[in-house]
DOSE-379749 format. One record per residue (C-alpha): x, y, z; chain; residue in three letters. Coordinates in steps of 0.5 Angstrom, whole numbers. Example, Ala and Ser with C-alpha at 12.3 -4.5 7.8 and 13.67 -1.06 7.14 Angstrom:
<sites>
SITE/25/-9/16/A/ALA .
SITE/27/-2/14/A/SER .
</sites>
This chain:
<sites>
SITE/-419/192/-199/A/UNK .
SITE/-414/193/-194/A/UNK .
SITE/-412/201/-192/A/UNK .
SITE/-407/204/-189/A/UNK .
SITE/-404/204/-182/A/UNK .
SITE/-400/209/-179/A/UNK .
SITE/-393/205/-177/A/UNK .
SITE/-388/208/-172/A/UNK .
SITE/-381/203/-173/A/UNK .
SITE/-376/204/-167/A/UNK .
SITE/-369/199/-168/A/UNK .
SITE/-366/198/-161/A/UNK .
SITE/-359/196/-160/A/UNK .
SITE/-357/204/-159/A/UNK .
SITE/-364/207/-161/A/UNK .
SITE/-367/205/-155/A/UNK .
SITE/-360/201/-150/A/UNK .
SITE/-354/202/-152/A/UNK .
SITE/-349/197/-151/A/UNK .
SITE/-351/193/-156/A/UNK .
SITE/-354/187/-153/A/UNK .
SITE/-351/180/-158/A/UNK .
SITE/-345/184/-157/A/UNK .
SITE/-346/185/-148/A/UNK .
SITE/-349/178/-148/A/UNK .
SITE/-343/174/-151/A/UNK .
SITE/-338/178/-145/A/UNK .
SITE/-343/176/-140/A/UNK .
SITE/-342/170/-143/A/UNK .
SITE/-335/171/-142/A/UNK .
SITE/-335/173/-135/A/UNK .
SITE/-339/166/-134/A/UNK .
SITE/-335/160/-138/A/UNK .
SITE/-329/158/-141/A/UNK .
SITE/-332/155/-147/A/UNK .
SITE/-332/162/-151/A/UNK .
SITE/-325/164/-149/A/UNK .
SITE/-323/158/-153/A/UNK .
SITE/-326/161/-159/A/UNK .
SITE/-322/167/-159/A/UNK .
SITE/-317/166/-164/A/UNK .
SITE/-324/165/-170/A/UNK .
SITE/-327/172/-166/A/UNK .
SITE/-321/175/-169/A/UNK .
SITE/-322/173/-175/A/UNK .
SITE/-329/174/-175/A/UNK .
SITE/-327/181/-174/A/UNK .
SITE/-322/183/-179/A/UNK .
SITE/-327/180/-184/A/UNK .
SITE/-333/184/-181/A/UNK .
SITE/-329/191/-181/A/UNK .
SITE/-328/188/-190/A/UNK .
SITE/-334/186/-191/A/UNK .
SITE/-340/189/-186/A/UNK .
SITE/-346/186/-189/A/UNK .
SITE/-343/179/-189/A/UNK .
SITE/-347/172/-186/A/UNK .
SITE/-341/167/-185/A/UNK .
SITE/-337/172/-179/A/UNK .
SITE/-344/174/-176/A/UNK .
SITE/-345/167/-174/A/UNK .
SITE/-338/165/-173/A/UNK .
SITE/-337/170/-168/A/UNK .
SITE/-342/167/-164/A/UNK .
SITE/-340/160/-166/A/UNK .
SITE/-339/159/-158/A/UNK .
SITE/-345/159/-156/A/UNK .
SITE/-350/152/-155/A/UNK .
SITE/-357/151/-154/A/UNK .
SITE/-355/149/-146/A/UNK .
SITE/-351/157/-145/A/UNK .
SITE/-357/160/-148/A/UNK .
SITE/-362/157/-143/A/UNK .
SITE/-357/158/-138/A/UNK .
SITE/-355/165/-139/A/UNK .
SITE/-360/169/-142/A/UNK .
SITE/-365/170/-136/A/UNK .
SITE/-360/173/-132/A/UNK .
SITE/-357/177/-139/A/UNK .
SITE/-364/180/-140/A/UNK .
SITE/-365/182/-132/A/UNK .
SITE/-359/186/-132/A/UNK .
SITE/-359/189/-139/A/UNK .
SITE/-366/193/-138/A/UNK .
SITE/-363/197/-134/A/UNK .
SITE/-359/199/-140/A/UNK .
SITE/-364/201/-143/A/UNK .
SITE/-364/210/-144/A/UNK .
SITE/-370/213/-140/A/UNK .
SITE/-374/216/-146/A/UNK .
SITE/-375/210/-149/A/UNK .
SITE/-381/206/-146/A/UNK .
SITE/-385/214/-145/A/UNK .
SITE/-384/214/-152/A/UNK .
SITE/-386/208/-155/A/UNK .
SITE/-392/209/-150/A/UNK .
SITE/-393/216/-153/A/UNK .
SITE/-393/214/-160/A/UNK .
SITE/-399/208/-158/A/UNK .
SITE/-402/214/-155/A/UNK .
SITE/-402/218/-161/A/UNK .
SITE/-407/212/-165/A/UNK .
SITE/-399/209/-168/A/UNK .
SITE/-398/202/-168/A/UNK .
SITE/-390/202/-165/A/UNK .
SITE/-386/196/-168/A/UNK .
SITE/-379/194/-165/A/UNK .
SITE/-375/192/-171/A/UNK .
SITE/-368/189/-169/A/UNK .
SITE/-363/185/-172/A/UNK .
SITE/-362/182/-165/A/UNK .
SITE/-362/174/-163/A/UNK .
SITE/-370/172/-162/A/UNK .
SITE/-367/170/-155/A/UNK .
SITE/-366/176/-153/A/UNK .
SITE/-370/181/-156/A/UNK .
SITE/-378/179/-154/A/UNK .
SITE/-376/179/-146/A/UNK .
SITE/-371/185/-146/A/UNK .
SITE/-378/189/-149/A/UNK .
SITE/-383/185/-147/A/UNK .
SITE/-385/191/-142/A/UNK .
SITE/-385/197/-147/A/UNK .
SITE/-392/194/-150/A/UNK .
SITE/-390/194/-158/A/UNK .
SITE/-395/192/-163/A/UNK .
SITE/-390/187/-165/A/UNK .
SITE/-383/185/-165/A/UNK .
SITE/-379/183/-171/A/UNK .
SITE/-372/180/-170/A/UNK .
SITE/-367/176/-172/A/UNK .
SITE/-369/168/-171/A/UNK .
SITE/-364/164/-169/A/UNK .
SITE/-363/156/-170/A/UNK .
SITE/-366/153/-163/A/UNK .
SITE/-362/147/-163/A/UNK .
SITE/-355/151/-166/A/UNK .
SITE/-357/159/-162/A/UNK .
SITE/-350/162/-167/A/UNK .
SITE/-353/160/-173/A/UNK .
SITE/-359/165/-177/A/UNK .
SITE/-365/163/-180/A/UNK .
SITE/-366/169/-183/A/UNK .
SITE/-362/175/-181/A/UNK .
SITE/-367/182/-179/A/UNK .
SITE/-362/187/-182/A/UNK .
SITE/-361/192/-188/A/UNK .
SITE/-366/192/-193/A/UNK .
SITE/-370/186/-189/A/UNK .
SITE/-371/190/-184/A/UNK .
SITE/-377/193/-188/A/UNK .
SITE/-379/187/-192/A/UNK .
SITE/-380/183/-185/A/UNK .
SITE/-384/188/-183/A/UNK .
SITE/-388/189/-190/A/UNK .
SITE/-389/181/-188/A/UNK .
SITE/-392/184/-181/A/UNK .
SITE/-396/189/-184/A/UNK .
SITE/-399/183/-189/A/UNK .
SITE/-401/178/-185/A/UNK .
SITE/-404/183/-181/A/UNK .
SITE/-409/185/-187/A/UNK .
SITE/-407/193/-188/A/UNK .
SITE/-402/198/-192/A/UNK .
SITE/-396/200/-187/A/UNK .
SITE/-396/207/-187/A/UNK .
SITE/-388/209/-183/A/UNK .
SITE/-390/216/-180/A/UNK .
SITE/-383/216/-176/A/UNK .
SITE/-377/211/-175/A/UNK .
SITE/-371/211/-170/A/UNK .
SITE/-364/209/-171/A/UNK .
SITE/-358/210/-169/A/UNK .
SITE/-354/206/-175/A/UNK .
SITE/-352/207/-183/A/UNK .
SITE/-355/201/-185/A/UNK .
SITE/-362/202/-182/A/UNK .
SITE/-362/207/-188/A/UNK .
SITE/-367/202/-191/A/UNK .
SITE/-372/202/-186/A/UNK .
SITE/-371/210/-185/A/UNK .
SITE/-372/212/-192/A/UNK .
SITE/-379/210/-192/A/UNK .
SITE/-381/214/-186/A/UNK .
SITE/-384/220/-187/A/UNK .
SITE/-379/223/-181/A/UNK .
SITE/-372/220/-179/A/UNK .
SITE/-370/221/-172/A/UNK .
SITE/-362/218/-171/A/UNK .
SITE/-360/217/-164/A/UNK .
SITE/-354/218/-162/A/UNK .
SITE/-352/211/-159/A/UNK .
SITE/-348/214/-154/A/UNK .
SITE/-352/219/-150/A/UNK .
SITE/-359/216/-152/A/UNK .
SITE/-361/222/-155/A/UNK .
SITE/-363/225/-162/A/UNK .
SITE/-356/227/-166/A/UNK .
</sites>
């Protein structure tokens, strides 16, 4: 018989860091090659339809549409390097401090599978959950970790791992984690900007 386990959920791009880290990657990205400037005029687009339609799956890809197995490879390491930094100066006390309390602490974030595991790695999570991109096309999903999945892929973590979530605590900074948060005895929302509770 499987029994419940206290479970604390942080999401990451403006819970833990803030810029958000797919958004920074495809500037820094920018910063370093020609080819995402020649995608401008689909990003525009792909703007106005997330602003009409925020939960869509066609602008989210096409955003990063720009993107090749080659740039990711190329790229990343020095992305992540630099991004850590980012990172608000609570967040690995925190994560530390909800372990040390007999929590298992999961990052859920929406964020690309290239990013998100080497920009955490450090903050010993008991597992992280994220969006998992194409390896071969690095711009297109093959499951979204957003909204409603949020929970569901953690459900998933918490069957494979034999035991009942029980979500104690959730951070977030973001409306559309409300999923992940109304399952959570508590609700911690973290203002984005300043890295601090709102």
């Amino acid at each position: 018989m499987q029994k419940p386990v206290d479970v604390v959920l942080f999401d990451f791009d403006g819970t833990l860091s803030w810029p958000d880290s797919n958004f920074a990657f495809g500037r820094y990205c920018m910063h370093r090659s020609v080819r995402p400037w020649l995608f401008l005029p689909l990003m525009g687009l792909c703007w106005i339809i997330r602003c009409v339609y925020p939960e869509g799956m066609w602008w989210r890809e096409n955003m990063r549409r720009f993107l090749t197995q080659k740039m990711v490879k190329k790229y990343a390491p020095g992305f992540i390097r630099e991004h850590k930094r980012n990172r608000f100066g609570w967040a690995a006390e925190k994560v530390a401090s909800e372990r040390a309390a007999g929590n298992k602490v999961v990052l859920v974030s929406a964020s690309a599978d290239y990013l998100i595991p080497a920009l955490v790695r450090d903050m010993k999570f008991d597992a992280v959950i994220c969006s998992k991109m194409c390896e071969k096309k690095p711009w297109k999903y093959k499951f979204l970790c957003w909204g409603m999945n949020k929970v569901y892929a953690m459900d998933e973590w918490a069957r494979e791992n034999k035991f009942i979530p029980h979500v104690v605590r959730a951070y977030s900074d973001s409306v559309t984690d409300m999923p992940m948060m109304e399952i959570a005895d508590q609700q911690i929302w973290i203002n984005p900007k300043t890295g601090m509770p709102k």
